[in-house]
N, CA, C and O of each residue as an XYZ file, in Angstrom:
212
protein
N      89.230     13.456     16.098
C      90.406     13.464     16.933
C      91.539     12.753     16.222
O      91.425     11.979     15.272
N      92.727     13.163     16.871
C      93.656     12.891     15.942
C      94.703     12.362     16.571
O      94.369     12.289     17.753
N      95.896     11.909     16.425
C      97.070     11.732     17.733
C      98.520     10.966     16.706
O      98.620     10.578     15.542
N      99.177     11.015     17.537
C     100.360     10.479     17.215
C     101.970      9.943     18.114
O     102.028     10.239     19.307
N     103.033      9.279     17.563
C     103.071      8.867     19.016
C     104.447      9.693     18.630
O     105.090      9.757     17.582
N     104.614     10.270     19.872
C     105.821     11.344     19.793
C     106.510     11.158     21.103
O     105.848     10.835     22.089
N     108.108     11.387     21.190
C     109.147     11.357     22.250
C     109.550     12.520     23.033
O     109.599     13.605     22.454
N     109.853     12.440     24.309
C     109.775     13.189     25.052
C     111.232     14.652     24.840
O     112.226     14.237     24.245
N     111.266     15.503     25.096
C     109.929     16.562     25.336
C     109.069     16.425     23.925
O     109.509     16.179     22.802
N     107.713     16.662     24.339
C     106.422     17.226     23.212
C     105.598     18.023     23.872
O     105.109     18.036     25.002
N     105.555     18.605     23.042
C     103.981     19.633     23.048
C     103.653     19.634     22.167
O     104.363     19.789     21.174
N     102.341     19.448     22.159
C     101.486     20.281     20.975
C     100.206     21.093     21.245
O      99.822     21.055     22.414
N      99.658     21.639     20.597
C      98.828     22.970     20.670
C      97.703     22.616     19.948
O      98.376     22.495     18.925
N      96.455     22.310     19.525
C      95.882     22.096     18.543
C      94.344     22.768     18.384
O      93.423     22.362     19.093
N      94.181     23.681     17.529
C      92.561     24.258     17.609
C      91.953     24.191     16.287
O      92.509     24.445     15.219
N      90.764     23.824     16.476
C      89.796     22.751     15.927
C      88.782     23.446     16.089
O      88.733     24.113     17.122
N      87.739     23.510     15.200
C      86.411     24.351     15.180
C      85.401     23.395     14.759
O      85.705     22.341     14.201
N      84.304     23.712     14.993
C      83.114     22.871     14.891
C      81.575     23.596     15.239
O      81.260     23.959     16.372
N      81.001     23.681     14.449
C      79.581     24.714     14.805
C      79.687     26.276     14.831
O      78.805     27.028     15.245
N      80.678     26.577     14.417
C      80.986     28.197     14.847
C      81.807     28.221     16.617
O      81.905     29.122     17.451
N      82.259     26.807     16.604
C      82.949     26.984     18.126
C      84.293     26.476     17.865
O      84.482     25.380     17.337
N      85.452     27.455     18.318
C      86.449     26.498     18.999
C      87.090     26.312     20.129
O      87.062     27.018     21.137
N      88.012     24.768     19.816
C      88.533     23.716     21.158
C      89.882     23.763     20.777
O      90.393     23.649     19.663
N      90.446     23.978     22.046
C      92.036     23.764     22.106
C      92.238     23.079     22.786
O      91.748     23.031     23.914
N      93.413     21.961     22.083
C      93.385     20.912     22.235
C      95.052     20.661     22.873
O      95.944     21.098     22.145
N      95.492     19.969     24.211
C      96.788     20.044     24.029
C      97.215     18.836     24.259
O      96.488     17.887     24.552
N      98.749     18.801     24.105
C      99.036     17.453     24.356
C     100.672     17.615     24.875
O     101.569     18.084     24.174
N     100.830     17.108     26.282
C     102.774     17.490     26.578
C     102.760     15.866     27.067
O     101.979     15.106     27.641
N     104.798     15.794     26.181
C     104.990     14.339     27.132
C     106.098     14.419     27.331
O     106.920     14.176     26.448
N     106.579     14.947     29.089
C     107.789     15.482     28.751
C     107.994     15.211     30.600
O     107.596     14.239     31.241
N     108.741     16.428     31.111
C     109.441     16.085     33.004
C     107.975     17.373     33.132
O     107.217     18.149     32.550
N     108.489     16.666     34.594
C     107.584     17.605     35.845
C     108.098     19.049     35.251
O     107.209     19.777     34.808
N     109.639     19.596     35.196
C     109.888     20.684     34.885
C     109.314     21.053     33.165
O     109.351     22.281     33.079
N     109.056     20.744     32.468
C     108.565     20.785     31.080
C     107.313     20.883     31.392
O     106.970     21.822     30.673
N     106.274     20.521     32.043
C     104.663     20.249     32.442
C     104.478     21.820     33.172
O     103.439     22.479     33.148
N     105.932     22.269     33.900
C     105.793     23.146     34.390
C     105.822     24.801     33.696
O     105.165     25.789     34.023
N     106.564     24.677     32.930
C     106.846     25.571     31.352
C     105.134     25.538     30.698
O     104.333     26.472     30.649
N     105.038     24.727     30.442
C     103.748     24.879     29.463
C     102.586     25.110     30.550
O     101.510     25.062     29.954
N     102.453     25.281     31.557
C     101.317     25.836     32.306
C     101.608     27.466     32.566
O     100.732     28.237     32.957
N     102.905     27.832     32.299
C     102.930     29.066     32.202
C     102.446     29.420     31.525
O     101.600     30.315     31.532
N     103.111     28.409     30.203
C     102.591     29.342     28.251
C     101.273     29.069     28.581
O     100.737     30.166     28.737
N     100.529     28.249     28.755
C      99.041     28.316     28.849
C      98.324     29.228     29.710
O      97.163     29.494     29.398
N      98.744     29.662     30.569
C      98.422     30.457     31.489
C      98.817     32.212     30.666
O      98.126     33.229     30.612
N     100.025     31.952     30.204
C      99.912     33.346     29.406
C      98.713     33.438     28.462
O      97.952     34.404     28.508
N      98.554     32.438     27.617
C      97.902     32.095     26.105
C      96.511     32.594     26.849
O      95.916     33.585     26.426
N      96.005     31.790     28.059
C      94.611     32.388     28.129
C      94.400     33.685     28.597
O      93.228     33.994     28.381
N      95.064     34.635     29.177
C      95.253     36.059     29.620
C      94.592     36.817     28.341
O      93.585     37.518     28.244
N      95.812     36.284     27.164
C      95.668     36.591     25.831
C      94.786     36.936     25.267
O      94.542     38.026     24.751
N      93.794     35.314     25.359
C      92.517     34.988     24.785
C      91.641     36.168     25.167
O      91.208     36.982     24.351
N      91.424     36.191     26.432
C      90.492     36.582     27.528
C      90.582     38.198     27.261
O      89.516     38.795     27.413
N      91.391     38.751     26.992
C      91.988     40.527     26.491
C      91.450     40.343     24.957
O      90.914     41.369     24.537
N      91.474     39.456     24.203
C      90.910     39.834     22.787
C      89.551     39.745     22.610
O      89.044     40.129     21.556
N      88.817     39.230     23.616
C      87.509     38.852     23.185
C      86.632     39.717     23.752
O      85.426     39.604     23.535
């Protein structure tokens, strides 16, 4: 694991493999309205996932 100290807005995205598996990893530090943005993109991102596999 990894981290760092970052100012508001942040996101980050992070995927990481281990055993033939991977973890996505996220990280937001930002407003209620910014928390609210990235549950969209995440909410798109797994649609995504979920259609390629």
């Amino acid at each position: 694991m990894t981290g760092s100290i970052k100012y508001p807005p942040y996101f980050q995205l992070a995927i990481s493999t281990f055993d033939n598996e991977a973890t996505l990893s996220v990280n937001l530090y930002g407003t209620i309205s910014d928390r609210n943005q990235i549950a969209s993109f995440l909410g798109k991102l797994m649609l995504e996932l979920k259609n390629a596999g």
